[in-house]
LOBA-658094 format. One line per 3 residues: for each residue x, y, z of N, C-alpha, C. Coordinates in nm, 4 decimals, always signed. Example, Ala and Ser with C-alpha at 12.3 -4.5 7.8 and 13.67 -1.06 7.14 Angstrom:
+1.3190 -0.5690 +0.7800 +1.2300 -0.4500 +0.7800 +1.3200 -0.3300 +0.7800; +1.2850 -0.2250 +0.7080 +1.3670 -0.1060 +0.7140 +1.2900 +0.0030 +0.7870
***
This chain:
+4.5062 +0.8804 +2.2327 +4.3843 +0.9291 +2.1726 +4.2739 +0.9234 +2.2779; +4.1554 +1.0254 +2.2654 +4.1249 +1.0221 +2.4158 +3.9560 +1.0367 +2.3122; +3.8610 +0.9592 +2.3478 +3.7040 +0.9588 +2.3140 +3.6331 +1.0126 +2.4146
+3.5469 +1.1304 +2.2997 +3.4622 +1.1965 +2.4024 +3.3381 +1.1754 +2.3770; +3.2451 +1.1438 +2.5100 +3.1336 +1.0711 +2.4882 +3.0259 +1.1577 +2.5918; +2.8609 +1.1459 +2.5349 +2.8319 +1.2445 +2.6629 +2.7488 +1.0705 +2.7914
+2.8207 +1.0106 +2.7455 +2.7758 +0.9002 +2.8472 +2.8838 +0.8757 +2.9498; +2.9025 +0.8740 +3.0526 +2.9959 +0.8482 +3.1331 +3.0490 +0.6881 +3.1601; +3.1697 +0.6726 +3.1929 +3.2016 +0.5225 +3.1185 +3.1558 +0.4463 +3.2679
+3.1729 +0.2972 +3.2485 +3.1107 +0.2815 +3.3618 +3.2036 +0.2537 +3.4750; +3.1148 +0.2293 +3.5919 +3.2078 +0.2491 +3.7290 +3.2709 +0.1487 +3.7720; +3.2595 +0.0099 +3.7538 +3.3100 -0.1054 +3.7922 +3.3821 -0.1516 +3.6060
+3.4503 -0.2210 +3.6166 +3.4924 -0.2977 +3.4694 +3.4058 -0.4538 +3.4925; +3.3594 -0.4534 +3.3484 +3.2149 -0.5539 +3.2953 +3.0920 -0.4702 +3.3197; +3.0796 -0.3982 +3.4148 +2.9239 -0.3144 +3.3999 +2.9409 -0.2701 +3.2210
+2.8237 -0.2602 +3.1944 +2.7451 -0.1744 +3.0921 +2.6769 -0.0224 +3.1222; +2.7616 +0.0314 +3.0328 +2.7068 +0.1761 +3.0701 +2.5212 +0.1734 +3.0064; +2.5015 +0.2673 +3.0790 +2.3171 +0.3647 +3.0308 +2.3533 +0.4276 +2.9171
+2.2805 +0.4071 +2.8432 +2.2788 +0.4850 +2.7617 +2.1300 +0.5743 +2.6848; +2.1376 +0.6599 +2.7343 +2.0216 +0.7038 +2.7111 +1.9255 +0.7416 +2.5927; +1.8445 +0.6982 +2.5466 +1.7794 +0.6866 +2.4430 +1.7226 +0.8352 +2.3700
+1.6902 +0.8756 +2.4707 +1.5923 +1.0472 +2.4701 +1.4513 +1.0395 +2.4303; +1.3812 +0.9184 +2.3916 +1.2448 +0.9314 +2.4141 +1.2099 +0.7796 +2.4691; +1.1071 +0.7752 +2.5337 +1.0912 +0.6542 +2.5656 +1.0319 +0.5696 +2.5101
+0.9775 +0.6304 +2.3998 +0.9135 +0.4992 +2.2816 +1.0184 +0.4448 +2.1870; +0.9946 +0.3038 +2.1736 +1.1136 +0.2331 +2.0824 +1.0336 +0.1877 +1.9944; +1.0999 +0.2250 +1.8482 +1.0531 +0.1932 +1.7202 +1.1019 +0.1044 +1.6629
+1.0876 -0.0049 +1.6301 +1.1446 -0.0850 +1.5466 +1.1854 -0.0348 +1.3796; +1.3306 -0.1192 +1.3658 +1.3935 -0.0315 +1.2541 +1.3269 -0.0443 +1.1235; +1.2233 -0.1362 +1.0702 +1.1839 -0.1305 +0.9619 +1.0491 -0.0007 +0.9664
+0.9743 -0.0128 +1.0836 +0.8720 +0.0657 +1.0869 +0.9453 +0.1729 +1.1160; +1.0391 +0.2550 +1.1570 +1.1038 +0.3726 +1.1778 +1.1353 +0.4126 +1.0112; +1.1774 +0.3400 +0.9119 +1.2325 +0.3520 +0.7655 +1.1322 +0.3744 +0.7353
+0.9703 +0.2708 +0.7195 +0.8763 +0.2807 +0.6682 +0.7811 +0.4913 +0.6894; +0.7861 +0.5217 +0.8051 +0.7431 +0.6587 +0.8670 +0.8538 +0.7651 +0.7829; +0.9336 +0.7385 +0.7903 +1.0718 +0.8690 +0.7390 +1.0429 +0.8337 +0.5625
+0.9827 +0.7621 +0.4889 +1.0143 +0.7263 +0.3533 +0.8492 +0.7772 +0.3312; +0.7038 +0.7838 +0.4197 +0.6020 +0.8231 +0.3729 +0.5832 +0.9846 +0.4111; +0.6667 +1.0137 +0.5152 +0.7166 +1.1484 +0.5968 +0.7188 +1.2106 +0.4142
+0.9155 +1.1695 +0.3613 +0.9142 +1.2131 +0.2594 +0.8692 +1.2065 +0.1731; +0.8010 +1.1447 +0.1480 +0.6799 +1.1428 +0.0068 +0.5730 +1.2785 +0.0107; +0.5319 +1.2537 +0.1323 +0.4248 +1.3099 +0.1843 +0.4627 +1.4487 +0.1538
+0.5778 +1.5426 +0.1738 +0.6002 +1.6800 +0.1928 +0.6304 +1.6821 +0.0215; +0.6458 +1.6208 -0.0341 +0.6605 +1.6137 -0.1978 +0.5115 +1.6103 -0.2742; +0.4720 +1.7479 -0.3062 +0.3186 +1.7527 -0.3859 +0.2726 +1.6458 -0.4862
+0.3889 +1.6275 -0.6017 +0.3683 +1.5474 -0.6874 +0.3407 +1.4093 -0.6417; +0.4452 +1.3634 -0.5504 +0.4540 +1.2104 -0.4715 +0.3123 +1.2237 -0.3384; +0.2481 +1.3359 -0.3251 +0.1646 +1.3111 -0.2622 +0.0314 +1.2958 -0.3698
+0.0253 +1.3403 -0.4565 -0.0937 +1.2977 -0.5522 -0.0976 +1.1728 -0.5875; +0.0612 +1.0867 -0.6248 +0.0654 +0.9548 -0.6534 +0.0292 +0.8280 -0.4780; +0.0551 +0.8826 -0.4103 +0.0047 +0.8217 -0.2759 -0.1252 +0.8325 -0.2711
-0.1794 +0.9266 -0.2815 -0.2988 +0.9451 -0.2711 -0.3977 +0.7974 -0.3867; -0.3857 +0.8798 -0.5160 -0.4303 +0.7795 -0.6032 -0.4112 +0.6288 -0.5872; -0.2935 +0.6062 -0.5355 -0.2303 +0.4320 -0.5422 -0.3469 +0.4377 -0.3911
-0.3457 +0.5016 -0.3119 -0.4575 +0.5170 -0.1758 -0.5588 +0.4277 -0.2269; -0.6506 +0.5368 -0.3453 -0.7375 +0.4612 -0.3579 -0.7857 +0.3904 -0.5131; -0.6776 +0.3338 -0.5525 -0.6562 +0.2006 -0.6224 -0.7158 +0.0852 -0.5730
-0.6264 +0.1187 -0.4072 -0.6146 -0.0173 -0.3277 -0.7600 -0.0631 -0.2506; -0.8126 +0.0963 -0.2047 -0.9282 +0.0732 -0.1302 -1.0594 +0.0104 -0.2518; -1.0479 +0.0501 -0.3679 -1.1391 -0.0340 -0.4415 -1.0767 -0.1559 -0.4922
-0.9884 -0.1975 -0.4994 -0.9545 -0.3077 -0.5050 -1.0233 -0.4399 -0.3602; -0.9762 -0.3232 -0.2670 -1.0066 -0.4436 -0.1166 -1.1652 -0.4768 -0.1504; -1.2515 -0.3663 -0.1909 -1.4028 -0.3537 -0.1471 -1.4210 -0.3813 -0.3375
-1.3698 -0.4543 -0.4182 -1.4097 -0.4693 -0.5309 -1.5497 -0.5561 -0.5199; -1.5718 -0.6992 -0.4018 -1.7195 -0.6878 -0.4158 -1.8077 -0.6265 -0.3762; -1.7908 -0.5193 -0.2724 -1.9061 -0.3966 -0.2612 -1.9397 -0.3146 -0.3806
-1.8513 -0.2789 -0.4695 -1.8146 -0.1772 -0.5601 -1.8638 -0.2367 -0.7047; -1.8492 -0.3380 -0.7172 -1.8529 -0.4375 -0.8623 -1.9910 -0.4824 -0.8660; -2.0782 -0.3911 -1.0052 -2.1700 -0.4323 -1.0026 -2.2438 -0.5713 -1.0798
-2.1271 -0.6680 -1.1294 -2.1998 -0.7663 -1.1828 -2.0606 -0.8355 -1.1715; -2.1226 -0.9831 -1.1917 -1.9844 -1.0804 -1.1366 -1.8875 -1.0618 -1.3221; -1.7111 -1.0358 -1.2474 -1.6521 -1.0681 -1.3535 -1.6433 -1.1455 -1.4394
-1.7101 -1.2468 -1.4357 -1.6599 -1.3996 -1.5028 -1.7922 -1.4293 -1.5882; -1.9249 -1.3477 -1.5426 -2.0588 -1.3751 -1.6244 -2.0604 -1.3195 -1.7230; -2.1199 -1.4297 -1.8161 -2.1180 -1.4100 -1.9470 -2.2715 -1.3514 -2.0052
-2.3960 -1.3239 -1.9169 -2.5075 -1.2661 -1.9331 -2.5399 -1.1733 -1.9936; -2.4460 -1.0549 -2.0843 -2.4833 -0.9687 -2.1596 -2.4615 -0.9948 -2.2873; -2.4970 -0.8946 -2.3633 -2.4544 -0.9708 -2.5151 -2.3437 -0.8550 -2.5617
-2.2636 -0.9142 -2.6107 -2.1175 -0.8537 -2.6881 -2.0623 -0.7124 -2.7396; -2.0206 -0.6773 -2.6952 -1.9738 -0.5516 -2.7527 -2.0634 -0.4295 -2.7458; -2.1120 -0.4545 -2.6236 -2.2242 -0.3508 -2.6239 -2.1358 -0.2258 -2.5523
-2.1812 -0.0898 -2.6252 -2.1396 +0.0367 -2.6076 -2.1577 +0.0623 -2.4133; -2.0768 +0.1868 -2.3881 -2.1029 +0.2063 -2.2209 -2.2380 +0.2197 -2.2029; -2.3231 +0.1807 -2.0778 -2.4510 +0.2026 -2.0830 -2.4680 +0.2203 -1.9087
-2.6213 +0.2635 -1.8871 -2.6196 +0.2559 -1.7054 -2.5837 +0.1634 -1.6754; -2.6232 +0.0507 -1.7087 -2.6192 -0.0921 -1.6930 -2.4292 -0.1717 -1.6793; -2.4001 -0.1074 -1.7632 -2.2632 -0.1638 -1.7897 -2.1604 -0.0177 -1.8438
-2.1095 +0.0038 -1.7258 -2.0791 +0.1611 -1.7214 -1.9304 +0.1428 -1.8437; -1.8577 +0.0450 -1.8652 -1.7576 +0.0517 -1.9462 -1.7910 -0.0004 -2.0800; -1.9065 -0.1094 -2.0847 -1.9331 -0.1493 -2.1791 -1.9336 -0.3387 -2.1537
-1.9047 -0.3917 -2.2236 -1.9210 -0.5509 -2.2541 -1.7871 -0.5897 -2.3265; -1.7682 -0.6767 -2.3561 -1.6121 -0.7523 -2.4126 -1.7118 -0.8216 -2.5560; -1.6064 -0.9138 -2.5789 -1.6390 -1.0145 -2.6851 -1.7503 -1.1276 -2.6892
-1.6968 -1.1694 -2.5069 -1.7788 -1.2636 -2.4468 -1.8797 -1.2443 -2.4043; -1.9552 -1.0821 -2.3745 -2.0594 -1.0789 -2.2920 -2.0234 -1.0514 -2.1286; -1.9113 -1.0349 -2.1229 -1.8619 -0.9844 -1.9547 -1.8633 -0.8607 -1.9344
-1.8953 -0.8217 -1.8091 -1.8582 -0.6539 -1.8084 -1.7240 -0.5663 -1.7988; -1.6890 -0.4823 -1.8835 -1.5882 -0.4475 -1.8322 -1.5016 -0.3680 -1.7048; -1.6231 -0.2933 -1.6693 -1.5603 -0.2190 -1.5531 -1.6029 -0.3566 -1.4173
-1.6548 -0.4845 -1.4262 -1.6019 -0.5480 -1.3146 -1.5427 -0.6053 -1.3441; -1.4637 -0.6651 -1.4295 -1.3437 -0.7114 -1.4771 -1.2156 -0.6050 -1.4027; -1.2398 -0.4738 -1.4707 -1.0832 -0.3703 -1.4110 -1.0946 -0.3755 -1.2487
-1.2081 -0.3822 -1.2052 -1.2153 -0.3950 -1.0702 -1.1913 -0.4736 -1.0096; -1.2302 -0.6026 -1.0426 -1.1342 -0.7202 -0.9815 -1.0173 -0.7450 -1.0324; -0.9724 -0.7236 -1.1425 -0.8258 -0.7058 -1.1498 -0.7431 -0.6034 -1.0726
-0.7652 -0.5147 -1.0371 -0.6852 -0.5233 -0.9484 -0.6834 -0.5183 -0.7947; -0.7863 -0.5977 -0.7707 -0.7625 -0.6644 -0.6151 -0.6194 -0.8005 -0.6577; -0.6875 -0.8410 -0.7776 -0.5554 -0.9735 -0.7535 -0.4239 -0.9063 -0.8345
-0.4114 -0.8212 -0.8926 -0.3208 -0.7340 -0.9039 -0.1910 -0.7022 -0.7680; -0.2493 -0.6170 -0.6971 -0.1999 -0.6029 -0.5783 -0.1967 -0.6931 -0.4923; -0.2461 -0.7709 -0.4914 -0.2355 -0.9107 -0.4083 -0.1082 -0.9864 -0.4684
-0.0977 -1.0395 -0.5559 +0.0572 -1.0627 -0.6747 +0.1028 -0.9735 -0.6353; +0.1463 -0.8715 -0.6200 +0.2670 -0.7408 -0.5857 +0.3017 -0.7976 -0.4467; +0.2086 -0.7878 -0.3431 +0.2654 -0.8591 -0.2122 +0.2720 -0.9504 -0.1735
+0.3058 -1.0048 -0.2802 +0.3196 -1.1344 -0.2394 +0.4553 -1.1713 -0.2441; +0.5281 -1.2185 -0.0848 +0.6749 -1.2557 -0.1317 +0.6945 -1.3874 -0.2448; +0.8315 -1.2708 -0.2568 +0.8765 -1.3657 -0.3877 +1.0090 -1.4114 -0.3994
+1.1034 -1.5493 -0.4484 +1.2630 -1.5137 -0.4706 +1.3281 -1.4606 -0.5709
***
């Protein structure tokens, strides 16, 4: 049985043949998977609207205290109050706001997702 190779074998026995790569940048194999898996997403319309959006999920999540106009946890308004300028989703039971509540939920949302786990 005879193997055909376009590398030529080597010239002494124990050398290691060349083998030639064809570009000279080396990718490591997880970041090479990671590029070919957003590659294909990316050329997929539907999976590019969901990238997009999860995009910017994340970016208001990171910047939830630039973005969040009153602290989640304060109880300073009074209850059940309808959406207003002031409190663009409205108020809870307690007097908290709701849209900085959804906003800091999910910074620690996504933070729990990456977080390794067994």
């Amino acid at each position: 049985m005879t193997i055909i190779t376009a590398v030529p074998p080597p010239q002494a026995p124990g050398d290691a043949a060349l083998i030639p790569l064809g570009s000279s940048r080396i990718v490591p194999g997880p970041l090479r998977f990671l590029g070919r898996a957003l590659r294909t997403l990316w050329s997929n319309g539907k999976a590019r609207i969901g990238l997009v959006v999860l995009g910017l999920i994340i970016l208001v999540a990171i910047f939830a205290p630039l973005i969040a106009p009153h602290s989640p946890t304060a109880t300073t308004f009074t209850p059940y109050l309808d959406p207003s300028g002031d409190n663009w989703f409205g108020t809870t039971g307690n007097g908290q706001d709701v849209f900085s509540q959804m906003v800091y939920g999910g910074l620690g949302c996504h933070c729990w997702s990456a977080s390794p786990r067994a």
